[in-house]
PDB file of N, CA, C, O and CB in Angstrom:
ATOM      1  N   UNK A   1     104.414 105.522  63.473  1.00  0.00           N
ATOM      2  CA  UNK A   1     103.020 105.932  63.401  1.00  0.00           C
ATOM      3  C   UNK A   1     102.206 104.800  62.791  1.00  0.00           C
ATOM      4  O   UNK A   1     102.553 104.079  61.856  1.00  0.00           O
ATOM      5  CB  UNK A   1     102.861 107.238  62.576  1.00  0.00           C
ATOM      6  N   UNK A   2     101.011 104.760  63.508  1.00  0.00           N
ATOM      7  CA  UNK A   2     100.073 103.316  62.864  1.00  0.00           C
ATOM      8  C   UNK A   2      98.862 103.875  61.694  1.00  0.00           C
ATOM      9  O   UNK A   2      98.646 105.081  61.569  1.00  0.00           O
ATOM     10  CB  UNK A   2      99.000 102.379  64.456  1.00  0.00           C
ATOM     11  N   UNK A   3      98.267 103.037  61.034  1.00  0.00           N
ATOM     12  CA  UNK A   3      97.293 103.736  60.218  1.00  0.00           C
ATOM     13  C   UNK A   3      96.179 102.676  60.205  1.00  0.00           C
ATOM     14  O   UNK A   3      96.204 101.571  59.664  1.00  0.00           O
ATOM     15  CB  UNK A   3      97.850 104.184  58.706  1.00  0.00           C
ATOM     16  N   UNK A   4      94.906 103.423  61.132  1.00  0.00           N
ATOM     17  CA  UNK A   4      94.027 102.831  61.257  1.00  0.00           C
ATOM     18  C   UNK A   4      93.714 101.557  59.628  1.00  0.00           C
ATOM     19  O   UNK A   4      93.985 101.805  58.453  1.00  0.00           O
ATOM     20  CB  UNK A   4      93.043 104.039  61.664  1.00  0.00           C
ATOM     21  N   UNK A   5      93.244 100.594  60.060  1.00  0.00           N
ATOM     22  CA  UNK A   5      93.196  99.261  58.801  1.00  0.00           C
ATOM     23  C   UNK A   5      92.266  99.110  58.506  1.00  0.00           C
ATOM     24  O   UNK A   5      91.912  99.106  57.327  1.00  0.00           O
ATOM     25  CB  UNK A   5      93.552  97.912  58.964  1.00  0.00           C
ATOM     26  N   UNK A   6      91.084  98.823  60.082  1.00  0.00           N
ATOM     27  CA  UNK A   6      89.483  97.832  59.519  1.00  0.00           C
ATOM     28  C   UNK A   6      89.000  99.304  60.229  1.00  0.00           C
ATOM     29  O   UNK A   6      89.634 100.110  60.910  1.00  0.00           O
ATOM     30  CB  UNK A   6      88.761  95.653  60.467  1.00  0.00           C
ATOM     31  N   UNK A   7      87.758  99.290  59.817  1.00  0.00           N
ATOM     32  CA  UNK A   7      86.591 100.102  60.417  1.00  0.00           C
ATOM     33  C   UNK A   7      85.476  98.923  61.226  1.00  0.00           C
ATOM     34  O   UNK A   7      85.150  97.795  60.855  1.00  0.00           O
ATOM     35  CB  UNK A   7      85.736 101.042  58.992  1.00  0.00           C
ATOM     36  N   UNK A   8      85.112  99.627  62.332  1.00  0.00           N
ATOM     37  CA  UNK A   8      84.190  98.602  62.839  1.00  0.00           C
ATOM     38  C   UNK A   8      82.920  99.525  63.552  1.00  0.00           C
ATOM     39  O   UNK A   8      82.898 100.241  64.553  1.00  0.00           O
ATOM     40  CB  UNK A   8      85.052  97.513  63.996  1.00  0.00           C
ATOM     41  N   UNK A   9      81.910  99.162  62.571  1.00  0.00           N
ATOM     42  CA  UNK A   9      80.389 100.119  63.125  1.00  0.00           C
ATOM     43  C   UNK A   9      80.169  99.404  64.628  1.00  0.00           C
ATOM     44  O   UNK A   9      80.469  98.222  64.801  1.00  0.00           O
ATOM     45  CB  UNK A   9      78.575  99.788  61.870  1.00  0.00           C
ATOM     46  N   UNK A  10      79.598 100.266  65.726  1.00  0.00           N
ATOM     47  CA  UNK A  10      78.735  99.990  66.631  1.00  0.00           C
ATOM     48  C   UNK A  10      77.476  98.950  65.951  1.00  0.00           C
ATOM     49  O   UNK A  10      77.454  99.069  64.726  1.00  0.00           O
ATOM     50  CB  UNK A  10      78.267 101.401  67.192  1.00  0.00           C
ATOM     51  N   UNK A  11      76.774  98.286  66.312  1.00  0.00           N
ATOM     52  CA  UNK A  11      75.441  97.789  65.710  1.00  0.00           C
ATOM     53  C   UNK A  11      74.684  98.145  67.341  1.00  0.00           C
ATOM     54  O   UNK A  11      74.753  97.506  68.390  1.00  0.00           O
ATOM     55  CB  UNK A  11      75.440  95.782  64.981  1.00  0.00           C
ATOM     56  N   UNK A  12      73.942  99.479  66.995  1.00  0.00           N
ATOM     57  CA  UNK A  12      73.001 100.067  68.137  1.00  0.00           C
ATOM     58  C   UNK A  12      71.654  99.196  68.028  1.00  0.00           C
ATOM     59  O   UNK A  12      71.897  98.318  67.200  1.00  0.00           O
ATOM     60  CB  UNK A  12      72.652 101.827  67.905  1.00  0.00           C
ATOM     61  N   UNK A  13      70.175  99.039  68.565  1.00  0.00           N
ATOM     62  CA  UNK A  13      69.233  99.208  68.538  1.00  0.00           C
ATOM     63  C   UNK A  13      68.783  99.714  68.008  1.00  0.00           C
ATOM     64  O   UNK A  13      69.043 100.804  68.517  1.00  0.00           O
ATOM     65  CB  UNK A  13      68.986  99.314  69.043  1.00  0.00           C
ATOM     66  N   UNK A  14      67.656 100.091  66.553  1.00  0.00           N
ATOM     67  CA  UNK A  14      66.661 101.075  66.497  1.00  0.00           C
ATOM     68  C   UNK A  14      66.563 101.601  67.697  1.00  0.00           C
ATOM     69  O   UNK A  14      66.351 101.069  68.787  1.00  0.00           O
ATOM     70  CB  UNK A  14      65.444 100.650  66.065  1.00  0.00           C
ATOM     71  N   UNK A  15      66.848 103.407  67.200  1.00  0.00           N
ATOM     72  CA  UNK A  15      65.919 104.100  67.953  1.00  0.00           C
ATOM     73  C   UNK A  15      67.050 104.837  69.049  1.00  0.00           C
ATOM     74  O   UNK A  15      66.917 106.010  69.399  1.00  0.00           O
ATOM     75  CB  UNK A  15      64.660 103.007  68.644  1.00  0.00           C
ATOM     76  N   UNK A  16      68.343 103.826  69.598  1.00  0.00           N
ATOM     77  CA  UNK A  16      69.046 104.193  70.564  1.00  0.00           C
ATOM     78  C   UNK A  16      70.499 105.311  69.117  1.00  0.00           C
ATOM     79  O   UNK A  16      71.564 105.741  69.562  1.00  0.00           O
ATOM     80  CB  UNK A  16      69.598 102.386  71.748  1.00  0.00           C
ATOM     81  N   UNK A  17      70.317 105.401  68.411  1.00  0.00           N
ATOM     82  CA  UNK A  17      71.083 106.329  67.728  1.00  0.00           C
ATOM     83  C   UNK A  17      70.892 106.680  66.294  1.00  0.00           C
ATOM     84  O   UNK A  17      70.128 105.926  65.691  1.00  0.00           O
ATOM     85  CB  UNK A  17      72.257 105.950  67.855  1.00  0.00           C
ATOM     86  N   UNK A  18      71.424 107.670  65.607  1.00  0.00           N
ATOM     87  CA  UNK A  18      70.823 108.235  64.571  1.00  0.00           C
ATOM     88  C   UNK A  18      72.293 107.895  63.522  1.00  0.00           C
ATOM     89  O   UNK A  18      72.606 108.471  62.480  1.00  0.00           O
ATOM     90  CB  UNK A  18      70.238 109.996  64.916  1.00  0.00           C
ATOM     91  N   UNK A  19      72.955 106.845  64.178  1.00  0.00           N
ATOM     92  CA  UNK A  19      74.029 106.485  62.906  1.00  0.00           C
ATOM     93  C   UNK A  19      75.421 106.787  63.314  1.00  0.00           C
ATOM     94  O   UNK A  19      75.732 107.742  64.025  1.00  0.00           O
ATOM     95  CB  UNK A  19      73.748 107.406  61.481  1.00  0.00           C
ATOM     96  N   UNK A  20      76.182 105.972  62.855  1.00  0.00           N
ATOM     97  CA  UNK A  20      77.888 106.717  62.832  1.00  0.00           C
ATOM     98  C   UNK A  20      78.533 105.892  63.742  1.00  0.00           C
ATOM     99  O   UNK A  20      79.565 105.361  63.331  1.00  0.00           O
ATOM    100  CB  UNK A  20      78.123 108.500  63.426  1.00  0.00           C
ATOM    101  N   UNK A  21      78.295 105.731  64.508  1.00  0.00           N
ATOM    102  CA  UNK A  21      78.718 104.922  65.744  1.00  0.00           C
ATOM    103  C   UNK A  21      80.072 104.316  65.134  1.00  0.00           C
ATOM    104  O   UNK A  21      79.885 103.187  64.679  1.00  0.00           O
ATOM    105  CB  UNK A  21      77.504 103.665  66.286  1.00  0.00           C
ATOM    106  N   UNK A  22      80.949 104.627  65.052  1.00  0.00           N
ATOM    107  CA  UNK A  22      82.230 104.038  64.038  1.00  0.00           C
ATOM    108  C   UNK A  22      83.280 104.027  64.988  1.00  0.00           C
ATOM    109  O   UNK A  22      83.209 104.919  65.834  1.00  0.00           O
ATOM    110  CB  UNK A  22      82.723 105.039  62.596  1.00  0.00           C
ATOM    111  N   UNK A  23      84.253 103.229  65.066  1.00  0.00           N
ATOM    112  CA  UNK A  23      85.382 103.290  65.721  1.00  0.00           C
ATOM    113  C   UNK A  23      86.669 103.058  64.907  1.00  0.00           C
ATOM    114  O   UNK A  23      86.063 102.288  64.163  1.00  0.00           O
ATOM    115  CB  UNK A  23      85.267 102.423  66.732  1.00  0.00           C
ATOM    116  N   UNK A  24      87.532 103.052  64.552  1.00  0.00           N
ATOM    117  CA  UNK A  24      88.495 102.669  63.668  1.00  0.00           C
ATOM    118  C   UNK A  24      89.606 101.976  64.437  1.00  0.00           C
ATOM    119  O   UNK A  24      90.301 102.627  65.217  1.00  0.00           O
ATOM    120  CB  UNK A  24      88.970 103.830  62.892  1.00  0.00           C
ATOM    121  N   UNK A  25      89.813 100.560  64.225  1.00  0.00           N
ATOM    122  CA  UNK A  25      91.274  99.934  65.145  1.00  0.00           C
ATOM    123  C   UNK A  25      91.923  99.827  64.118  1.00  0.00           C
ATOM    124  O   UNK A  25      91.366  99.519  63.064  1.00  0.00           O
ATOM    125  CB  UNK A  25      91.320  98.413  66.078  1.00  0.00           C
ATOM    126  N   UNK A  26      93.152 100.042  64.189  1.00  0.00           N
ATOM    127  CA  UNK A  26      94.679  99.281  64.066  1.00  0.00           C
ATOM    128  C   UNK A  26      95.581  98.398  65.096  1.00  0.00           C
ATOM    129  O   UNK A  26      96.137  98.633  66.169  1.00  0.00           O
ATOM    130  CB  UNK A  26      95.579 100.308  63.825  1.00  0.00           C
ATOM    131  N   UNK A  27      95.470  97.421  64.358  1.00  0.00           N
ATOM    132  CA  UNK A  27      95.802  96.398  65.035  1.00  0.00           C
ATOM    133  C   UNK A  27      97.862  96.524  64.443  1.00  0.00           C
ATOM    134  O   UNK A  27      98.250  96.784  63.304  1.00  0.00           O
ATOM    135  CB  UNK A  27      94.573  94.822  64.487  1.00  0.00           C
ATOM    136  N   UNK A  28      98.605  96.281  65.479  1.00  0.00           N
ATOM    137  CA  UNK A  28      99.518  96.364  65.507  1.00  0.00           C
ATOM    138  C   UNK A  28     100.297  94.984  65.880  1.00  0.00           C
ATOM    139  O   UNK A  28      99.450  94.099  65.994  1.00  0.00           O
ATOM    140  CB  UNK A  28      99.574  97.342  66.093  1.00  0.00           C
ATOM    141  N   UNK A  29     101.564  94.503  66.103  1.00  0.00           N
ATOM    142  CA  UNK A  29     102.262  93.374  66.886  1.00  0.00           C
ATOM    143  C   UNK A  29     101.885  93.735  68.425  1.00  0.00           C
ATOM    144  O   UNK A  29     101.079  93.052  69.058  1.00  0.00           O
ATOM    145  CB  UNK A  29     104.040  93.336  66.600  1.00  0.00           C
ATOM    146  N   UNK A  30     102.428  94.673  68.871  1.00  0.00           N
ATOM    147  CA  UNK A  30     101.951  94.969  70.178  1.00  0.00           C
ATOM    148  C   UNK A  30     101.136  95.977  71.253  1.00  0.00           C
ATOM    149  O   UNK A  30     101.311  96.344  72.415  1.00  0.00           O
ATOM    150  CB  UNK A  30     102.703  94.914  70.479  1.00  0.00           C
ATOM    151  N   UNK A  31     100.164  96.206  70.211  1.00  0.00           N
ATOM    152  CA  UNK A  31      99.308  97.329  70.545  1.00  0.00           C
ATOM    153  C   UNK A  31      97.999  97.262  69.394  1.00  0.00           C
ATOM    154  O   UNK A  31      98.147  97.054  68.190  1.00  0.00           O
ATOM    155  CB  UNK A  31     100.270  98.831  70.468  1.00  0.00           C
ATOM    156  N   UNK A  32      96.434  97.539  70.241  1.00  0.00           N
ATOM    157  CA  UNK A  32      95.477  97.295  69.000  1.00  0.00           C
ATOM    158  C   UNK A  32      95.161  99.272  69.637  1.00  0.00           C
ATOM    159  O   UNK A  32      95.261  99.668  70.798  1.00  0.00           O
ATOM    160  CB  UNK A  32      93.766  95.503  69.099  1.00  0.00           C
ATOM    161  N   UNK A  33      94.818 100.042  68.497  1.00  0.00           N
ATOM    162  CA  UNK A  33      95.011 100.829  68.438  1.00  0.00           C
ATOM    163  C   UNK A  33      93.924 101.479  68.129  1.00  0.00           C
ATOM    164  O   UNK A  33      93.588 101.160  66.988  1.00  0.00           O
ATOM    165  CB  UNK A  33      95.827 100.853  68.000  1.00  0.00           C
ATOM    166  N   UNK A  34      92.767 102.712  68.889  1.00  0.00           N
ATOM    167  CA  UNK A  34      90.890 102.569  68.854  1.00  0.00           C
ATOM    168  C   UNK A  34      90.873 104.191  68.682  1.00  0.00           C
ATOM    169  O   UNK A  34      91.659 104.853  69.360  1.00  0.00           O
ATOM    170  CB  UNK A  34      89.787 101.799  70.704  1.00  0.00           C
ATOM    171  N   UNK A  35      90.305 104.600  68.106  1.00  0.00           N
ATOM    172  CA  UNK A  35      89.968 106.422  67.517  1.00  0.00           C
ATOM    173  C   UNK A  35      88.703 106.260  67.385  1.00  0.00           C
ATOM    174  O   UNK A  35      88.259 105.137  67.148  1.00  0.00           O
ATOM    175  CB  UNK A  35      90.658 107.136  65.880  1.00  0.00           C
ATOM    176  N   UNK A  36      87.672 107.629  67.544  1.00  0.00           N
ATOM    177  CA  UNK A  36      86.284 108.159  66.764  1.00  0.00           C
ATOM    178  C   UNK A  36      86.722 108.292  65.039  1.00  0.00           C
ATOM    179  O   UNK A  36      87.717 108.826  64.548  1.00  0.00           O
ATOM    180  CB  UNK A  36      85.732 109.982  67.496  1.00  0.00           C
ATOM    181  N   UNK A  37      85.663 107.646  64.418  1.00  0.00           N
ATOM    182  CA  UNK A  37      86.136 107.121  63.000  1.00  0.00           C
ATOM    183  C   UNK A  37      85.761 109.404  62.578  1.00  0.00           C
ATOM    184  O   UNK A  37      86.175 110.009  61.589  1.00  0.00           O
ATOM    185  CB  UNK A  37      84.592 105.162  61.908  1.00  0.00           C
ATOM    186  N   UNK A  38      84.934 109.987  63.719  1.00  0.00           N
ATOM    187  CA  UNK A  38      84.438 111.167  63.294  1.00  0.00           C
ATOM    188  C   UNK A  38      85.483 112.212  64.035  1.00  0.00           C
ATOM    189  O   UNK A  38      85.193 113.370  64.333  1.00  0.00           O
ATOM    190  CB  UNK A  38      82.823 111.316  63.671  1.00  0.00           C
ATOM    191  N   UNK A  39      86.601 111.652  64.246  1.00  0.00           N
ATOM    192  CA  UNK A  39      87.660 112.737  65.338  1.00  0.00           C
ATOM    193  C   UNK A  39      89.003 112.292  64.610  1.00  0.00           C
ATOM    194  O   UNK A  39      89.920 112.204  65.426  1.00  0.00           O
ATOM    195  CB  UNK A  39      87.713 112.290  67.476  1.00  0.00           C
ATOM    196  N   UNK A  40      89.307 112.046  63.558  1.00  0.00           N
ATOM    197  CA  UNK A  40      90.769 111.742  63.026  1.00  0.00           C
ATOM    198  C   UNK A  40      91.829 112.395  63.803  1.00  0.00           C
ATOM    199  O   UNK A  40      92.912 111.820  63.918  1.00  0.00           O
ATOM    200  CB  UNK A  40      90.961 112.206  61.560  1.00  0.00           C
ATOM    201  N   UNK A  41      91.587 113.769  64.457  1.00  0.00           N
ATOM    202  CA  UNK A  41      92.617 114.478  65.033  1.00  0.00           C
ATOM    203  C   UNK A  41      92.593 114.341  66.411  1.00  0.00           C
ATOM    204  O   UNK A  41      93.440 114.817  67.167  1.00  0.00           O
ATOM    205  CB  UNK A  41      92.599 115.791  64.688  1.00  0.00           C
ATOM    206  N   UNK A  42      91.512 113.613  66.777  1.00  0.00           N
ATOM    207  CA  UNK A  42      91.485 113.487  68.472  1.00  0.00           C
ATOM    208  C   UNK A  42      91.967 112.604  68.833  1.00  0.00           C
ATOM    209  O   UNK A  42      92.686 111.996  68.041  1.00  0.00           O
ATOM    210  CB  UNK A  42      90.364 113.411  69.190  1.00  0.00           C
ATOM    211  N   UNK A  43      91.801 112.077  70.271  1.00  0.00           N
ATOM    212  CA  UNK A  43      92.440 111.226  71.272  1.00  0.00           C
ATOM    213  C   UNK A  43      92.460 109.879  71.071  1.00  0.00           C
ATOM    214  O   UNK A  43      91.299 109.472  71.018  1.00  0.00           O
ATOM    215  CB  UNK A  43      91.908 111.385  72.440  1.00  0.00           C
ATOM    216  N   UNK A  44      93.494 108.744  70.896  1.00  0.00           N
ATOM    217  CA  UNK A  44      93.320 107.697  70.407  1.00  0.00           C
ATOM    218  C   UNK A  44      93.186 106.813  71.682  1.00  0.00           C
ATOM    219  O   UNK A  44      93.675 107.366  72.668  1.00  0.00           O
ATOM    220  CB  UNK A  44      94.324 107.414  69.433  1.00  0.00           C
ATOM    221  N   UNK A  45      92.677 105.643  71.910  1.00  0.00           N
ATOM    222  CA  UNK A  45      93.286 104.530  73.424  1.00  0.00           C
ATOM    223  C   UNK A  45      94.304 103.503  72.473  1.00  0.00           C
ATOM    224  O   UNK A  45      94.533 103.731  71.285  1.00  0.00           O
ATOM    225  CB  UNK A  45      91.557 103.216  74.501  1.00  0.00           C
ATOM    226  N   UNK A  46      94.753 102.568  73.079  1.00  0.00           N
ATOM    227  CA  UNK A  46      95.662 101.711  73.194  1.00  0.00           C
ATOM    228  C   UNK A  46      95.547 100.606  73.857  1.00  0.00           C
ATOM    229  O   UNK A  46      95.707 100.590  75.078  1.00  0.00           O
ATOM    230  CB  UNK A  46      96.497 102.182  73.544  1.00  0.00           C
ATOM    231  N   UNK A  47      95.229  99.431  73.100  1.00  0.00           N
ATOM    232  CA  UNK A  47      95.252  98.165  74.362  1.00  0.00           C
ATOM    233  C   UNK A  47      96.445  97.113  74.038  1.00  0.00           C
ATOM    234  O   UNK A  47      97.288  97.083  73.142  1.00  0.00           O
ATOM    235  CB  UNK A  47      93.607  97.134  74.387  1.00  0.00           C
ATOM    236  N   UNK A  48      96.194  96.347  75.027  1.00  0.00           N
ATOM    237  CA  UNK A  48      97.312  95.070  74.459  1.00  0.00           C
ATOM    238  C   UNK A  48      96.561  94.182  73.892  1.00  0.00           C
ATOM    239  O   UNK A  48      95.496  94.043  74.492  1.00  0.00           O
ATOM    240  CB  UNK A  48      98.224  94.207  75.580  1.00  0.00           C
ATOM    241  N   UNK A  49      96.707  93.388  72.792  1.00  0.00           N
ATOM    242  CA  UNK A  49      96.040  92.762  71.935  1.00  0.00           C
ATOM    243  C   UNK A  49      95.558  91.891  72.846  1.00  0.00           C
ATOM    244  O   UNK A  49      94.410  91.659  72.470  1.00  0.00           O
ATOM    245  CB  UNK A  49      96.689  92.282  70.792  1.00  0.00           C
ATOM    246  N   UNK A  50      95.768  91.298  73.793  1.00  0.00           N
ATOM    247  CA  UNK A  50      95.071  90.357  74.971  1.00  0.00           C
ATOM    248  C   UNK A  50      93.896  91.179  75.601  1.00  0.00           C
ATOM    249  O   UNK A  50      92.830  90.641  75.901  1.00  0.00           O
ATOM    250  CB  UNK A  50      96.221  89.930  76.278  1.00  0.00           C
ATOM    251  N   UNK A  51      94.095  92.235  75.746  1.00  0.00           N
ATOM    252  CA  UNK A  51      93.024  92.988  76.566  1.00  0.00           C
ATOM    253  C   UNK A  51      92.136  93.758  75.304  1.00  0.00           C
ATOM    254  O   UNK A  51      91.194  94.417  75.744  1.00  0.00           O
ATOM    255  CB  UNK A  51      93.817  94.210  77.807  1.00  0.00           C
ATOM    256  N   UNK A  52      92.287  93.780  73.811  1.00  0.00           N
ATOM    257  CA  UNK A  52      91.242  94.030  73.054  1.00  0.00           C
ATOM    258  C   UNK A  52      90.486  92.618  72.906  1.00  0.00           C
ATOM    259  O   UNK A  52      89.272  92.477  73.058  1.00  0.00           O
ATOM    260  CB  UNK A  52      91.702  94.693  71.733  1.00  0.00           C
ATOM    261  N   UNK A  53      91.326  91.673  72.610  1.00  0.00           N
ATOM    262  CA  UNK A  53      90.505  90.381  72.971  1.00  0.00           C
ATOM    263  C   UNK A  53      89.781  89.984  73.447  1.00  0.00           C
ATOM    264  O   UNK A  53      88.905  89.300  72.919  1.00  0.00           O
ATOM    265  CB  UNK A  53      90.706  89.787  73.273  1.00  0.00           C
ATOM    266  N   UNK A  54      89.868  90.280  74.734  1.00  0.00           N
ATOM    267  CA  UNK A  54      89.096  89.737  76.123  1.00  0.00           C
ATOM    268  C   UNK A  54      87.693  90.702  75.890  1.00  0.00           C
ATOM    269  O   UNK A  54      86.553  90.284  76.090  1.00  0.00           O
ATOM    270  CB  UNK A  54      90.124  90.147  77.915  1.00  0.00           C
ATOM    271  N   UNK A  55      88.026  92.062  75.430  1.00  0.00           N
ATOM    272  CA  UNK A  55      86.849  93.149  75.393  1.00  0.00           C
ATOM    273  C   UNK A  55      85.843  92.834  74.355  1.00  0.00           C
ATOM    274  O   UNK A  55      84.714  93.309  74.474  1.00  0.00           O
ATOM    275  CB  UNK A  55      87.388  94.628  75.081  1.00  0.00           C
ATOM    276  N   UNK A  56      86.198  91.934  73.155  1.00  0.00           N
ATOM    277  CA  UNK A  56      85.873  91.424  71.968  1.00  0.00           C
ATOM    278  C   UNK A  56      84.681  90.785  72.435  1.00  0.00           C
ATOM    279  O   UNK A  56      83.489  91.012  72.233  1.00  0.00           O
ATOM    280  CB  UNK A  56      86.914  90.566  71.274  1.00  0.00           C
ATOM    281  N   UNK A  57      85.399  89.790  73.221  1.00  0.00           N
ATOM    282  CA  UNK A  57      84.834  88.945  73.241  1.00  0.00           C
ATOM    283  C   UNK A  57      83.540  88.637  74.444  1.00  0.00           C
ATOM    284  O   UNK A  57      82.627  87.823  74.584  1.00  0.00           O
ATOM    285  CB  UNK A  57      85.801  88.250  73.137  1.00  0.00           C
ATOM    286  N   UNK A  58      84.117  89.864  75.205  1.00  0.00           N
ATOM    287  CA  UNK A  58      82.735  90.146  76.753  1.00  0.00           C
ATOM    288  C   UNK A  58      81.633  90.711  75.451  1.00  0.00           C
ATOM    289  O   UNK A  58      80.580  90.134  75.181  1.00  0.00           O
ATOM    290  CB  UNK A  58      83.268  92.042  78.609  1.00  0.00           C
ATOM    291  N   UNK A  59      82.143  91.950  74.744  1.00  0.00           N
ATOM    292  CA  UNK A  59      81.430  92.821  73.649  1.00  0.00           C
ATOM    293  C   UNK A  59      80.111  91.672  72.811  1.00  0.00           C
ATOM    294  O   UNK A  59      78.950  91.807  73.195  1.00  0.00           O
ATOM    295  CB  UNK A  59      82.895  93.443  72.333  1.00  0.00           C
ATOM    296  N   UNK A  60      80.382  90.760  71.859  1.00  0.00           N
ATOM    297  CA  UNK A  60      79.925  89.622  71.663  1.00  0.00           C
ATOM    298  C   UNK A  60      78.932  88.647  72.707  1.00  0.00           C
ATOM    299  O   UNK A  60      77.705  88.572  72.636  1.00  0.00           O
ATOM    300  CB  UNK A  60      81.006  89.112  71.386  1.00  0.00           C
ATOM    301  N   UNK A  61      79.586  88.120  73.427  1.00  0.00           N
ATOM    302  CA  UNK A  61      78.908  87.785  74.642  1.00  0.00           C
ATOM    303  C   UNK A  61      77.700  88.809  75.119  1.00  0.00           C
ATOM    304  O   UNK A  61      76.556  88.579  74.726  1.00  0.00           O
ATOM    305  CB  UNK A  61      79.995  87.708  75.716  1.00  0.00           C
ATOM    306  N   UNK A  62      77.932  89.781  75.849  1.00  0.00           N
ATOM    307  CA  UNK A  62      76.794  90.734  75.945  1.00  0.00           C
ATOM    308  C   UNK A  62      76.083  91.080  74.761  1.00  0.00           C
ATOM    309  O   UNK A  62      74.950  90.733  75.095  1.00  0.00           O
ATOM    310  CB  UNK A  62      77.208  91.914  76.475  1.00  0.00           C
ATOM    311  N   UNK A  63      75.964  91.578  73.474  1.00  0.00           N
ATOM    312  CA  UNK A  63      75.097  91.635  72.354  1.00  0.00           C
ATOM    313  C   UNK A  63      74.477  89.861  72.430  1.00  0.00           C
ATOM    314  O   UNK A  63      73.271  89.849  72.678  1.00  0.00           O
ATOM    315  CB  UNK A  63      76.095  92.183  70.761  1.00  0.00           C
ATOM    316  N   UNK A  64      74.961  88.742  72.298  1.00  0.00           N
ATOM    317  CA  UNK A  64      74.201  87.663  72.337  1.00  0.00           C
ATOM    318  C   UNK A  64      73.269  87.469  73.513  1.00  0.00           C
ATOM    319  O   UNK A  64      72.181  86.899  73.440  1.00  0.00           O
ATOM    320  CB  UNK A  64      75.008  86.654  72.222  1.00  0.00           C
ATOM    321  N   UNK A  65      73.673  87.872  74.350  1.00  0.00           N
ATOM    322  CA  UNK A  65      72.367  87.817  75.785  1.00  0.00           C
ATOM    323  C   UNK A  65      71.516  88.559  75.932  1.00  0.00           C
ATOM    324  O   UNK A  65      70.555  88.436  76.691  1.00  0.00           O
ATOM    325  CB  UNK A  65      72.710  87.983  77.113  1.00  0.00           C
ATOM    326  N   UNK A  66      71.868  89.801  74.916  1.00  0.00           N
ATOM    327  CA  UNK A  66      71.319  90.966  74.782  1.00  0.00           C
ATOM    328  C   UNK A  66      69.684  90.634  73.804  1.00  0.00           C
ATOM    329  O   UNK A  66      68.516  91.000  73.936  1.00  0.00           O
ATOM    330  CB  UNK A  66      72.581  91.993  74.020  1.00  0.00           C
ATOM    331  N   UNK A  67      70.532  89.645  72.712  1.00  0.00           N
ATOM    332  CA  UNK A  67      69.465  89.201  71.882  1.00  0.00           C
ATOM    333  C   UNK A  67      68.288  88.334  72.329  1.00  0.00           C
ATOM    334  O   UNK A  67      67.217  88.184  71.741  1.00  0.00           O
ATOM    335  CB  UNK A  67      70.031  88.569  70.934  1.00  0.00           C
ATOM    336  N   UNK A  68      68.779  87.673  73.736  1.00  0.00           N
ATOM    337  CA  UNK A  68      67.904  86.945  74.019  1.00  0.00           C
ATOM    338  C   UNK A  68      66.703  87.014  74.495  1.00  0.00           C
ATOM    339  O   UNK A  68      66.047  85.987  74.667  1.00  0.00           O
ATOM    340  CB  UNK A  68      68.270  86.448  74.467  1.00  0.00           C
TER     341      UNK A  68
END
């Protein structure tokens, strides 16, 4: 069993949400591991640390173009 480690807020827009936006990963050797920081008992996903990567980093990319 894994135990979520870092917390990582959404950073929304004013206006597009009223807060919370939280996700919780655990990062594992071979699995990064993603829950609602507001659903402890609900449904978790699962990526391969290459494919949370890649999502990281489109994620980043789009907020910077976003800023522009």
């Amino acid at each position: 069993m894994y135990r979520p480690t870092d917390i990582f807020c959404a950073a929304l827009p004013a206006g597009l949400s009223d807060g919370g936006e939280c996700v919780e990963v655990a990062p594992s050797p071979t699995a990064v591991h993603v829950r609602d920081s507001k659903d402890k008992t609900g449904p978790t996903l699962s990526f391969s640390p290459e494919a949370w990567s890649a999502f990281v980093a489109f994620a980043a990319e789009a907020q910077v173009l976003a800023a522009e």
